[in-house]
C-alpha positions, 0 to 999 in steps of 0.5 A, a space after each residue: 134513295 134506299 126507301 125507294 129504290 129497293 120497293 121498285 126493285 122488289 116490284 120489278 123484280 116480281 114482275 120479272 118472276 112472273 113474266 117467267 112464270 106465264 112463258 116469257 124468255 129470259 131475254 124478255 123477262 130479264 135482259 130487255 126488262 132490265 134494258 128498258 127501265 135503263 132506257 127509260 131512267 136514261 130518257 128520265 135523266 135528260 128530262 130532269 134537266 128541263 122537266 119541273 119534277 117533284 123531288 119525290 119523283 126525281 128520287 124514283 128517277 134514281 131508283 130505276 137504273 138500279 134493277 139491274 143489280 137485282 137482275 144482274 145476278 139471276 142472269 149470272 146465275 143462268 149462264 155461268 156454270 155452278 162451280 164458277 157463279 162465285 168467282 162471277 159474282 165476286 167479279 160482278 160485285 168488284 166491278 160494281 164497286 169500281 164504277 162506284 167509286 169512279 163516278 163521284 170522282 169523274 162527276 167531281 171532275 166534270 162539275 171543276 171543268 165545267 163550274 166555272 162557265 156557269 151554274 149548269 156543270 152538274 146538269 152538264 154532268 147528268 148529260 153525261 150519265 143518261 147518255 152513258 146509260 142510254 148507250 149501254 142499255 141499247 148495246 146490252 138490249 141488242 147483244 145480251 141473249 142469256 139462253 144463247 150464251 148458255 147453250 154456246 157455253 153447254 157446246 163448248 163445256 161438251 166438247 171439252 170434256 169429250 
């Protein structure tokens, strides 16, 4: 997973950069990026369920959701303030954590639940991830607008220190 995960990360990181570069905003370059590939692994997910991948491909459907931990932190860096990005960050890598931990537990819980009515309680399980993951990239793609939030941010830090 790591020997694939972190080359699309490096790629897709680039191509963020250099979305950057030829005039993309950020939303386009980081958030919708990051909101598409998780769409995608959500849609990929479902399909591991009735599509006959190669295991190498279905590392590379694992692969993909985990841009947003490359992204995660450069839109931190732009709309959080500078003496504060170290608190977030913590927070950011708290919570990634957290959910790291949560998720082999509820998985375990699903396949105990579900185990016993047949032999499809890990799939069932996945089903629940991919539509996790499909809903929140879809509320992240319509409510994540990092220059907005910066700009909403830069007012309100203003006005508190006029």
């Amino acid at each position: 997973m790591i020997g694939t995960a972190s080359p699309v990360n490096i790629g897709l990181a680039w191509f963020s950069q250099r979305m950057l570069l030829r005039g993309a905003t950020t939303r386009q370059a980081r958030a919708k990026l990051v909101g598409m590939m998780q769409l995608t692994a959500g849609v990929l997910f479902l399909g591991l369920l009735f599509l006959p991948l190669a295991p190498i491909e279905k590392v590379l459907v694992y692969a993909l959701p985990t841009l947003c931990f490359t992204l995660a932190l450069a839109l931190l860096a732009e709309v959080v303030p500078e003496v504060q990005r170290g608190s977030f960050v913590a927070i950011h890598t708290a919570l990634a954590s957290l959910g790291a931990a949560a998720s082999p537990a509820v998985m375990g819980r699903i396949v105990q639940t579900y185990g016993c009515n047949g032999h499809h309680a890990y799939e069932f399980g996945l089903a629940v991830g991919a539509v996790l993951l499909i809903v929140s990239c879809l509320a992240a793609m319509r409510w994540l607008h990092p220059a907005r939030s910066r700009e909403k941010l830069d007012r309100s830090l203003g006005t508190a220190s006029a």
